[in-house]
DSSP file (Angstrom, degrees, kcal/mol; ACC not computed):
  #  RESIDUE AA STRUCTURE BP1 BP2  ACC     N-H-->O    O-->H-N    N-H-->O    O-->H-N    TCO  KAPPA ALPHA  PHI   PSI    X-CA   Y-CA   Z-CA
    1    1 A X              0   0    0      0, 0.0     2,-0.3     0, 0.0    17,-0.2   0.000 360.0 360.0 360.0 146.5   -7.5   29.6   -0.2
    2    2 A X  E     -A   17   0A   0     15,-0.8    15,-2.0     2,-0.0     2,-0.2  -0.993 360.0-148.6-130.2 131.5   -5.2   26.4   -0.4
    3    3 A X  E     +A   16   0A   0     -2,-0.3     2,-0.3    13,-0.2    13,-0.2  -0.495  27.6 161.3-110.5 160.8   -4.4   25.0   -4.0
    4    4 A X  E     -A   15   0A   0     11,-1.3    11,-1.8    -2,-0.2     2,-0.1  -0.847  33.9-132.2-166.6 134.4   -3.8   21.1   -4.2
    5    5 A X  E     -A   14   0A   0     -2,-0.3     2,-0.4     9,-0.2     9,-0.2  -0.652  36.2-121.1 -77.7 160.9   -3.9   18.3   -7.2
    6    6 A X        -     0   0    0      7,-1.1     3,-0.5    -2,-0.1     6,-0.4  -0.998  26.0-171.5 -95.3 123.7   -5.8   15.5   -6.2
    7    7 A X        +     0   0    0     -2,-0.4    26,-0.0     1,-0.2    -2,-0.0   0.278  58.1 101.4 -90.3   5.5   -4.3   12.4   -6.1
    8    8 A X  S    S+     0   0    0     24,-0.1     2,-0.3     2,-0.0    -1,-0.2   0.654 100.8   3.8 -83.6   0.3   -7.3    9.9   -5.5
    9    9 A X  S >  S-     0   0    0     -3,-0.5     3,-0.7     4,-0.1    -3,-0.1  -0.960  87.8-100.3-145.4-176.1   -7.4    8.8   -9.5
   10   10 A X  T 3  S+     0   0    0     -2,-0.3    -3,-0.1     1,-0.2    -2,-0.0   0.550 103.4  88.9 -67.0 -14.2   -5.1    9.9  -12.3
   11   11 A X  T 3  S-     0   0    0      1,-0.0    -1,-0.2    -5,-0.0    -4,-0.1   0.899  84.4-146.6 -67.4 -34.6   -7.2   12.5  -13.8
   12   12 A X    <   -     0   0    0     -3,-0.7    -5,-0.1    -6,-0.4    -2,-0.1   0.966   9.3-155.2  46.1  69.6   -5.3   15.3  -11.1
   13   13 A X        -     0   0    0     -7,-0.3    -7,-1.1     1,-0.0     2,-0.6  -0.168  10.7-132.9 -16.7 131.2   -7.9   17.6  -10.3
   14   14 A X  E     -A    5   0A   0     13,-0.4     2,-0.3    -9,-0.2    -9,-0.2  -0.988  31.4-163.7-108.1 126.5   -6.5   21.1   -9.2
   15   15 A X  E     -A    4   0A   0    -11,-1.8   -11,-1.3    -2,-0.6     2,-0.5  -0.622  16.9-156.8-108.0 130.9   -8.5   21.5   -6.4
   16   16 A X  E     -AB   3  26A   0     10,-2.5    10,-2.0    -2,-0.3     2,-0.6  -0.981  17.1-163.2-118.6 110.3   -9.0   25.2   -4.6
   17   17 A X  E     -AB   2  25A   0    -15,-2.0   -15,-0.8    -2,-0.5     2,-0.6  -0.946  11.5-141.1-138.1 120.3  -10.1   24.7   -0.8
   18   18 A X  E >   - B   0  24A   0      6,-0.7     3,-1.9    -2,-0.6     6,-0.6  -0.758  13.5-170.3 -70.6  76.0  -11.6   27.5    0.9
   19   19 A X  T 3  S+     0   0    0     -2,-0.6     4,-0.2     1,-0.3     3,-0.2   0.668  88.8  48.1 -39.7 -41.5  -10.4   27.7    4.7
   20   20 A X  T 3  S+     0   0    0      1,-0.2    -1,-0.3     2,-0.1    -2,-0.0   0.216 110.5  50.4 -93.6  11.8  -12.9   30.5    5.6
   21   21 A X  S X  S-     0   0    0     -3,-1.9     3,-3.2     3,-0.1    -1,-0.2  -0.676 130.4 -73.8-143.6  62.6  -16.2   28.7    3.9
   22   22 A X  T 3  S-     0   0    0      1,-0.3    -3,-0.2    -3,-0.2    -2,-0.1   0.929  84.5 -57.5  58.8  33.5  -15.9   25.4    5.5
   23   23 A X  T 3  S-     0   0    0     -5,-0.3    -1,-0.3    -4,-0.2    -4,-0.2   0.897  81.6-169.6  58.6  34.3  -13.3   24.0    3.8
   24   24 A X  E <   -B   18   0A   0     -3,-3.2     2,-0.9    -6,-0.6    -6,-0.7   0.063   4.3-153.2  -8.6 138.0  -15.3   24.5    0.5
   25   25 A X  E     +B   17   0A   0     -8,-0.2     2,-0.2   -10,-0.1    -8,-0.2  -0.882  18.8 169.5-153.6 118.3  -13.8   22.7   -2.6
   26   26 A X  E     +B   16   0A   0    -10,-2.0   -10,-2.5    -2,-0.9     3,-0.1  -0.801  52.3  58.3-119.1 166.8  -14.0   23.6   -6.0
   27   27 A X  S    S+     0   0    0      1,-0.3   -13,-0.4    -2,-0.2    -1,-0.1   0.040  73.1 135.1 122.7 -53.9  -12.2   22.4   -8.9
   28   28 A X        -     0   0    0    -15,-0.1    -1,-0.3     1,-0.1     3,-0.1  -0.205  52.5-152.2 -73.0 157.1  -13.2   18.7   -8.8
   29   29 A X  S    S+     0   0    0     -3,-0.1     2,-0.3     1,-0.1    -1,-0.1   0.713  81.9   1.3 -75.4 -26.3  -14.2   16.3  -11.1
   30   30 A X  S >> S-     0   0    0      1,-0.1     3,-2.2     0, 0.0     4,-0.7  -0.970  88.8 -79.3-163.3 172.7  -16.3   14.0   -8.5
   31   31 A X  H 3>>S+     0   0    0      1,-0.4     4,-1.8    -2,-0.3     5,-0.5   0.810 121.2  64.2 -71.3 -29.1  -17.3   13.8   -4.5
   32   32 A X  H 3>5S+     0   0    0      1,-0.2     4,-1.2     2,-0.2    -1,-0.4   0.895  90.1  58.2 -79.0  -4.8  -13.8   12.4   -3.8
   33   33 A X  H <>5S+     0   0    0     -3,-2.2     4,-2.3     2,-0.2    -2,-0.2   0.771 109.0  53.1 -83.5 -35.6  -12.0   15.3   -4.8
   34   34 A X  H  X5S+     0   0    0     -4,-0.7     4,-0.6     2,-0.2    -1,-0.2   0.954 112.0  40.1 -31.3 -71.3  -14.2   16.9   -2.1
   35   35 A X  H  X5S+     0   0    0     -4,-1.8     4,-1.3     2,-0.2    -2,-0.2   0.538 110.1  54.2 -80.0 -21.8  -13.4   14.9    0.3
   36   36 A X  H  X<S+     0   0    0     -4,-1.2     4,-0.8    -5,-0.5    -1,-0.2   0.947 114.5  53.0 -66.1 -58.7   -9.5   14.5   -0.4
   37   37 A X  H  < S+     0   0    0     -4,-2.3     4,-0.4     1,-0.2    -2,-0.2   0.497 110.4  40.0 -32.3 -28.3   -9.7   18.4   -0.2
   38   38 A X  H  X S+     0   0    0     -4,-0.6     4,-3.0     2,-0.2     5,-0.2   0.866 119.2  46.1-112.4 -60.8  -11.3   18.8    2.9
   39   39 A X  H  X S+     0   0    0     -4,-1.3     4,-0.5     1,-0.3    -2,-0.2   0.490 109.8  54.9 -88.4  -1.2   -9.3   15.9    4.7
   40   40 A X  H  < S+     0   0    0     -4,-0.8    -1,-0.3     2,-0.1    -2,-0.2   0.937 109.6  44.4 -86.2 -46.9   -5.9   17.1    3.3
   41   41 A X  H  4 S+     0   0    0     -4,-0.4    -2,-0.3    -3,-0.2     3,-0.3   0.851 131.3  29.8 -88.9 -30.5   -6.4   20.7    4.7
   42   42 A X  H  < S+     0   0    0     -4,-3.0     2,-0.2     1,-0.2    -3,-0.2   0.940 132.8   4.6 -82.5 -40.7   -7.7   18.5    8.3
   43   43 A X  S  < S-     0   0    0     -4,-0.5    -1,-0.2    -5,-0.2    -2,-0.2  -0.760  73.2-153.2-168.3  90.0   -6.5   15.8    8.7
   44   44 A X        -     0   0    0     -3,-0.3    28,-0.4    -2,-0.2     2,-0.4  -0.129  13.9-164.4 -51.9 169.6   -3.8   14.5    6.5
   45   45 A X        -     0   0    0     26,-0.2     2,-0.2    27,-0.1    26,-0.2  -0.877   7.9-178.5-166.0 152.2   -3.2   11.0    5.9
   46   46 A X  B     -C   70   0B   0     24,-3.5    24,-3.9    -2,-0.4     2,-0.3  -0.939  29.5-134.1-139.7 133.5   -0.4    8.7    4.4
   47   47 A X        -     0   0    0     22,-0.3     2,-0.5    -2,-0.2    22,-0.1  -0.684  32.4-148.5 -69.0 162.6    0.6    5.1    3.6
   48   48 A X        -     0   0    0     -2,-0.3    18,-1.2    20,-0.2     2,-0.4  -0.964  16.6-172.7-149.5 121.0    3.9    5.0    4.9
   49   49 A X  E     +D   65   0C   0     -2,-0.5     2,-0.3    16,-0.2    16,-0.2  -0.940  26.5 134.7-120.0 148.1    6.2    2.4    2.6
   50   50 A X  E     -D   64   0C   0     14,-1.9    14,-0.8    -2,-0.4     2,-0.2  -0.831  45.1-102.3-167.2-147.0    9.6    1.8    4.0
   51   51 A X  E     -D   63   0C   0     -2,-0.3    12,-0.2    12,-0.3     2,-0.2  -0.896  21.6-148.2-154.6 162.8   12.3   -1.5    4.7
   52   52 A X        -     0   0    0     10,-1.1     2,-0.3    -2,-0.2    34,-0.2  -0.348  31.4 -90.6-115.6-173.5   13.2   -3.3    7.6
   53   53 A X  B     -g   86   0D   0     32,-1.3    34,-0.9    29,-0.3     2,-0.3  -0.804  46.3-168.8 -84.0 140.3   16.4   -5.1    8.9
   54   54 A X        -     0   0    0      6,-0.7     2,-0.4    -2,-0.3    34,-0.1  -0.940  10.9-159.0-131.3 157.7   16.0   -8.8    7.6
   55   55 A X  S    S+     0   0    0     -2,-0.3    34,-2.9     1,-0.1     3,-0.1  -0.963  79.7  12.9-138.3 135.6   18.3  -11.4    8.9
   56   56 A X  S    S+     0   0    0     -2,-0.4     2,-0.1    32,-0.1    -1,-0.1   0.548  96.0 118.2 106.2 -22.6   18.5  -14.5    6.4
   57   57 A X  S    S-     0   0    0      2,-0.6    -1,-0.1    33,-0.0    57,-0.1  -0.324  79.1-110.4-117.2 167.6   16.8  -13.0    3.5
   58   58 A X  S    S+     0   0    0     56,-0.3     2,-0.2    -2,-0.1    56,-0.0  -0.181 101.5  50.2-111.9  63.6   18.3  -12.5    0.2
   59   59 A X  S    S-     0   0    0     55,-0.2    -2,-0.6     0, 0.0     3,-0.1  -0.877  84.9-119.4-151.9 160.8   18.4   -8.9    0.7
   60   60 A X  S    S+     0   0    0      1,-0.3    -6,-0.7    -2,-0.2     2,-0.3   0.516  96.8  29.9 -69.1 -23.6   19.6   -6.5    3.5
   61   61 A X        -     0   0    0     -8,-0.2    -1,-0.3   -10,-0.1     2,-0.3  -0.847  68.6-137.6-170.1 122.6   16.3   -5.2    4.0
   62   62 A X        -     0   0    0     -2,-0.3   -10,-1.1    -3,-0.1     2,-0.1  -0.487  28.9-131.3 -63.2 120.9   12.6   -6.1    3.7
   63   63 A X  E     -D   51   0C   0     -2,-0.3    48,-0.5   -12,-0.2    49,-0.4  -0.456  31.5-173.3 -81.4 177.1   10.5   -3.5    2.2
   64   64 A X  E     -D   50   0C   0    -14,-0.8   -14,-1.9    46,-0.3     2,-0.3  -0.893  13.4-164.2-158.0 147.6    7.0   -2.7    4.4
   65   65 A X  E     -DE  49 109C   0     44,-0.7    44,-2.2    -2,-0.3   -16,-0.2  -0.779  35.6-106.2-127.5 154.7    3.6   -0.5    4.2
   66   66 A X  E     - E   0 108C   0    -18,-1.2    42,-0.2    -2,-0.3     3,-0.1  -0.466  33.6-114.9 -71.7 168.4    1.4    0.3    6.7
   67   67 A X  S    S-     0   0    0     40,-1.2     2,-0.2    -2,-0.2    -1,-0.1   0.968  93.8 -17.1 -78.5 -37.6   -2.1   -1.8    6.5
   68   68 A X  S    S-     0   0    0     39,-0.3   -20,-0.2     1,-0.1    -1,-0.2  -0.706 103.9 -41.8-147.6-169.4   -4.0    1.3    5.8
   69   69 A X        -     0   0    0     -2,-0.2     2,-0.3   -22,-0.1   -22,-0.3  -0.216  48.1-162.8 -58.6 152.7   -3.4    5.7    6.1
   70   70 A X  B     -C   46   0B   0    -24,-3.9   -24,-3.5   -23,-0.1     5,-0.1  -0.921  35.4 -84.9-123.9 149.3   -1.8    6.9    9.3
   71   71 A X    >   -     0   0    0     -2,-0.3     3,-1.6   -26,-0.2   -26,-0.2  -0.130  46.6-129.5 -30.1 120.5   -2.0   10.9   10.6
   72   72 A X  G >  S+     0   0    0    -28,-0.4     3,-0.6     1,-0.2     4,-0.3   0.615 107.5  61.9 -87.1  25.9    0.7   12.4    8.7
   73   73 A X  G 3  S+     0   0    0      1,-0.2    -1,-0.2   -29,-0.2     4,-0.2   0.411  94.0  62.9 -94.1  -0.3    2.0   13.9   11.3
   74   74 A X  G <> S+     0   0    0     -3,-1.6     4,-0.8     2,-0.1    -1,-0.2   0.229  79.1  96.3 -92.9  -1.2    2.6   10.3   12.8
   75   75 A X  H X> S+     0   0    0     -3,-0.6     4,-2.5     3,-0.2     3,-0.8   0.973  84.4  39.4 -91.2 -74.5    5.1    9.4    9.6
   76   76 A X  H 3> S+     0   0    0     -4,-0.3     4,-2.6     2,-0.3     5,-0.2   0.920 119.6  50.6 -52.0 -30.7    9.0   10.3   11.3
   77   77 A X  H 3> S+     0   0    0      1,-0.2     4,-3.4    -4,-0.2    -1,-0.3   0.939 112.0  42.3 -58.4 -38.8    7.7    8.6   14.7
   78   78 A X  H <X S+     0   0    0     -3,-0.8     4,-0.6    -4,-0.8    -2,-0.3   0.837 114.7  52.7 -88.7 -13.8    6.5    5.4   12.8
   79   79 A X  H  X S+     0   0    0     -4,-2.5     4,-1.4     2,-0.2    -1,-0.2   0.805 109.6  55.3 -71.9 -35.7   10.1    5.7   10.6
   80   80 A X  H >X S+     0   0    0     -4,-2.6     4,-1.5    -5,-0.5     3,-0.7   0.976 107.3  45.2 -53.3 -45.2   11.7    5.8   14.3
   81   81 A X  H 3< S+     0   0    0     -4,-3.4    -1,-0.2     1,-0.2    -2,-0.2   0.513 112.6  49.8-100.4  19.2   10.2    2.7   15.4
   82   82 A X  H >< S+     0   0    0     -4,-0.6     3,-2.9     2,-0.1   -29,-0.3   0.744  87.6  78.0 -31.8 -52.6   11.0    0.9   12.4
   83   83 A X  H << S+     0   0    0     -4,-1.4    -2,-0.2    -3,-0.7    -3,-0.1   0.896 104.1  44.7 -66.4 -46.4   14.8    2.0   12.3
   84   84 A X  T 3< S+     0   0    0     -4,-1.5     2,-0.6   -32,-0.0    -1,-0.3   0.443  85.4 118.0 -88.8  27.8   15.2   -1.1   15.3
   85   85 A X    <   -     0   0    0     -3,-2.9   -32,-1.3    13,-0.0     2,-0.4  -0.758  40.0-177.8 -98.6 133.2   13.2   -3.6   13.7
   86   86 A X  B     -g   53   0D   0     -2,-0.6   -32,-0.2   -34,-0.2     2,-0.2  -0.932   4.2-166.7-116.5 129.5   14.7   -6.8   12.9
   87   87 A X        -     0   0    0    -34,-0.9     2,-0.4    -2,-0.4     4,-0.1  -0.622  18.0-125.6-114.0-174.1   13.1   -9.7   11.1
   88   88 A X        -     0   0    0     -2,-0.2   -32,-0.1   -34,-0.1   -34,-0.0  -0.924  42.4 -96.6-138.4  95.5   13.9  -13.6   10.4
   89   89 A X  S    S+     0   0    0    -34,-2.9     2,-0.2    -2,-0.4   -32,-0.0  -0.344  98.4  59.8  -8.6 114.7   13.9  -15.0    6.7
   90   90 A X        +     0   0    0      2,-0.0     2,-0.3     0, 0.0    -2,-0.1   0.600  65.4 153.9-101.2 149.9   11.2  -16.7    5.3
   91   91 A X        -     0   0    0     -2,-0.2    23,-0.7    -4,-0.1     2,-0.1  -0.985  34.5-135.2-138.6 150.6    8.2  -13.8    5.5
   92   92 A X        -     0   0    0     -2,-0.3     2,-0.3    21,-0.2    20,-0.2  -0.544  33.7 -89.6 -98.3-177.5    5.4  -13.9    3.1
   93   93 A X  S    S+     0   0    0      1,-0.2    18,-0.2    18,-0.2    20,-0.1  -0.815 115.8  28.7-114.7 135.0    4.3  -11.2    1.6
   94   94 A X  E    S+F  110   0C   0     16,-1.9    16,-0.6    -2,-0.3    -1,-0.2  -0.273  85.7 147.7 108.2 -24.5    1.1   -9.2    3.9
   95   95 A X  E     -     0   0C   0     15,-0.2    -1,-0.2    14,-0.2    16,-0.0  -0.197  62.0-107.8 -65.1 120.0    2.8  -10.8    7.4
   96   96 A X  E     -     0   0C   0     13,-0.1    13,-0.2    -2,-0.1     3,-0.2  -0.121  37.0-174.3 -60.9 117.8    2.3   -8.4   10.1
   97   97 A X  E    S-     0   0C   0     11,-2.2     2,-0.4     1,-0.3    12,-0.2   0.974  72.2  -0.2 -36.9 -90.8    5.7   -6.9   10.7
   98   98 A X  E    S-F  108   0C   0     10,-0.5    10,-2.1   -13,-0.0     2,-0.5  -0.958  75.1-137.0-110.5 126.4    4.7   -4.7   14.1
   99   99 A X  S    S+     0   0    0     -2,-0.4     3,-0.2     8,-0.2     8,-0.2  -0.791  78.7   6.0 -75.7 135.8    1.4   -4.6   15.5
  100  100 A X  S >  S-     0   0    0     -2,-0.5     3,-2.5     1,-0.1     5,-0.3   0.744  80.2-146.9  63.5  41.3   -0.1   -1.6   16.5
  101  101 A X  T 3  S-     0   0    0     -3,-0.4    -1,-0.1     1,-0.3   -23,-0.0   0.237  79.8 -20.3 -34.0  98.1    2.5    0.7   15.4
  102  102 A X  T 3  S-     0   0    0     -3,-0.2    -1,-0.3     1,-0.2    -2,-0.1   0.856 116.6 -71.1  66.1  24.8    2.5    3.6   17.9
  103  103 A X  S <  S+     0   0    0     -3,-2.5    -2,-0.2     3,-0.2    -1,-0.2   0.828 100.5 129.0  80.5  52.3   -1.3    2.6   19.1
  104  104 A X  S    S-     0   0    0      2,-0.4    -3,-0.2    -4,-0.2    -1,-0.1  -0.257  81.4-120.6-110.6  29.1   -2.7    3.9   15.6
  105  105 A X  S    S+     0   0    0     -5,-0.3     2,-0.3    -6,-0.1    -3,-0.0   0.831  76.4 124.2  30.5  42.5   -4.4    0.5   15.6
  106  106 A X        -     0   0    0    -39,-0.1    -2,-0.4   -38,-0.0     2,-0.2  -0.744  52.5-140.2-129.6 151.3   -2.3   -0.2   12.0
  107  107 A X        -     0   0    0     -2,-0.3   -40,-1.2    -7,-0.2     2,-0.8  -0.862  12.0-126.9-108.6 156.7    0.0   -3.0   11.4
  108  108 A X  E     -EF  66  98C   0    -10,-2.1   -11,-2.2    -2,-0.2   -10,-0.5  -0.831  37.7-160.1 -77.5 109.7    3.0   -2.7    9.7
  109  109 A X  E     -E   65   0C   0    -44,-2.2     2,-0.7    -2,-0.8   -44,-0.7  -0.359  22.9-110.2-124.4 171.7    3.2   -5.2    6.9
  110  110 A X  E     - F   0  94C   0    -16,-0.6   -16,-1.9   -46,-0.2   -46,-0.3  -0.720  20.0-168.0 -68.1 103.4    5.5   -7.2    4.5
  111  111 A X        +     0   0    0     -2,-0.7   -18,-0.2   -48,-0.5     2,-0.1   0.381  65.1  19.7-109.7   2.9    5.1   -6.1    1.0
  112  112 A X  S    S-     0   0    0    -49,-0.4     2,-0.2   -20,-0.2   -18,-0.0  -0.435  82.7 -85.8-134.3-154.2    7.1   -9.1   -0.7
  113  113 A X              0   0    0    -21,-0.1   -21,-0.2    -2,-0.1    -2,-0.1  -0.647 360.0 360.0-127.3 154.7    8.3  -12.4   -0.3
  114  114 A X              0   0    0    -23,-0.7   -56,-0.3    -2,-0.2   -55,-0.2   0.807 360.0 360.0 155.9 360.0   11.7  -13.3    1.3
């Protein structure tokens, strides 16, 4: 048995999910706490926020998201192939950084102005 808050609203469910009954999930308040439960203990997933190099900008470094979750077991690989990324002043804010970060079919994206 695996204990967890759930983070999909504010309310923070503590959430109980059963390894040995199907991922079972007691605890929650509504069907996503289910389904956060079940997909934390299977298949984790993360937004990944971070910065870039920006060249131009008036900062050192452009902050970034992924467009949507990536595996989290994908998060220090996709931080590696950040660490060389360099951009060029002006970027709007949502303009695809990297495409297709490590072939997760995600972009990396701008999260400001800059």
């Amino acid at each position: 048995m695996t204990e967890l808050i759930c983070v999909v609203c504010p309310k923070g469910c503590h959430l109980k999910v059963d390894e040995n009954n199907n991922y079972a999930v007691t605890g929650n308040g509504c069907l996503k706490g289910v389904e956060y439960g079940k997909n934390e203990l299977i298949r984790p997933m993360r937004v990944l926020t971070s910065t870039v190099k920006i060249a131009g900008g008036i900062h050192k470094r452009l902050p970034v998201k992924t467009s949507r979750e990536i595996p989290k077991s994908k998060m220090m690989e996709c931080m590696k192939a950040l660490n060389g990324v360099m951009v060029t002043s002006p970027v709007k804010m949502e303009d695809v950084i990297l495409h297709d970060v490590l072939g997760l079919d995600v972009d990396i994206v701008a999260t400001r102005d800059m």
